[in-house]
Every structure is written in structure tokens, then in C-alpha cells.
C-alpha positions as CSV (number, residue, x, y, z in Angstrom):
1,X,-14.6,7.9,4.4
2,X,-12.6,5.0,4.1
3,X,-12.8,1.2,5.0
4,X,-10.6,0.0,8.3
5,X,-8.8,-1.9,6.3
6,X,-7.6,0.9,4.2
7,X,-6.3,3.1,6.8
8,X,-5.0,-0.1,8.4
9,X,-2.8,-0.4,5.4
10,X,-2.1,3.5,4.5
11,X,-0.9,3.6,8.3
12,X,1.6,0.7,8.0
13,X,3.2,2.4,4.7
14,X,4.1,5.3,6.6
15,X,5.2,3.6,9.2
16,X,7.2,1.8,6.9
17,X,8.4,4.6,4.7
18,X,7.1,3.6,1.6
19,X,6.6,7.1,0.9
20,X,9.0,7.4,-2.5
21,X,9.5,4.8,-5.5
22,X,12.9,4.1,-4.0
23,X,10.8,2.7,-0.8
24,X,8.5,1.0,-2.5
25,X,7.3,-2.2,-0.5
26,X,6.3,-5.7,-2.4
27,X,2.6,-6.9,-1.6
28,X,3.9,-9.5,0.1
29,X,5.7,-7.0,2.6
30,X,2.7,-4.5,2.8
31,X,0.3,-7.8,3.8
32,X,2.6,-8.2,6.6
33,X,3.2,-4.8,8.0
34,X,-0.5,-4.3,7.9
35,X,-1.7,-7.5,9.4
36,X,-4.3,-8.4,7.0
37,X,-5.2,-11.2,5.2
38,X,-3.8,-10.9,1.7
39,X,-7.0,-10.7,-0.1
40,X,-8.2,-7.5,2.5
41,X,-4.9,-5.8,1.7
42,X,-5.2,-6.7,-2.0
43,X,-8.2,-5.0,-2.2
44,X,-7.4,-2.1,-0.4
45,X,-4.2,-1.5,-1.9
46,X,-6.9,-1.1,-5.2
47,X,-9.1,1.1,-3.4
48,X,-5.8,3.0,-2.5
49,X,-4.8,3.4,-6.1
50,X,-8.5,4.8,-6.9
51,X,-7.9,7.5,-4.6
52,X,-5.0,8.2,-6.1
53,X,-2.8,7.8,-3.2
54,X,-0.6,4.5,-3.8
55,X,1.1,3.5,-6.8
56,X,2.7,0.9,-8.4
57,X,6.3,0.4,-9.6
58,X,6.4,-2.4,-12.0
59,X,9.9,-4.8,-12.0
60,X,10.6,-7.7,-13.6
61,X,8.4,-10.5,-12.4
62,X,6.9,-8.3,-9.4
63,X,4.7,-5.4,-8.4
64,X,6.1,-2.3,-5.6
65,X,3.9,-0.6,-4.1
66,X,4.4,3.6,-2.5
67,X,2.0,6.3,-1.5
68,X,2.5,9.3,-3.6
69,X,-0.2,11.1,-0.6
70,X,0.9,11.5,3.2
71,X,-2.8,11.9,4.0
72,X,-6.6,10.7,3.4
């Protein structure tokens, strides 16, 4: 089981595409698309990365985000 929130914010990277390190989406992006307030999507984008179902792609001065899991 898994908070609102979190399937709020797996649902809008799908929807999105951000299924490939290619796609990737910046937080800023994936706080839009899921409608939540930025500290909500923060912390589900951790909760995310504990279940092993989002990473991270590091560039420069910012953090990508993609699933690496199509499902919960």
C-alpha cells in the first residue's frame, strides 16, 4: 500500500512518459504534472526511490527524475 500522494505522482509520470532516462522530468516539472505541493511530491518522489521504482539522473546543477517500474 501506498500513500495518495504517491500514486498521484507515479500516475502523472506515466502519463508524462517519464518512463526512460531520456524522459526524465525535473522536480519542478513532476510537482506540476502531479498537482501537489512541492514538499508532498518531494517526499513522495523519496518514498518512490525506496521502492525502487524512480530514479534519479544527476546533471549539472539539477536532478531528473524516471520510473524504472510501470507498476506498484
Amino acid at each position: 500500500m501506498v500513500s495518495p500522494q504517491v500514486e498521484k505522482l507515479f500516475n502523472a509520470l506515466i502519463r508524462a512518459g517519464a518512463v526512460s532516462e531520456d524522459k526524465a522530468v525535473s522536480a519542478e516539472k513532476a510537482t506540476s504534472l502531479s498537482k501537489l505541493p512541492k514538499a508532498q511530491c518531494m517526499n513522495a518522489v523519496q518514498e518512490l526511490k525506496k521502492l525502487g521504482a524512480l530514479k534519479d539522473k544527476k546533471n549539472n546543477n539539477s536532478v531528473s527524475y524516471f520510473l524504472v517500474r510501470t507498476s506498484l
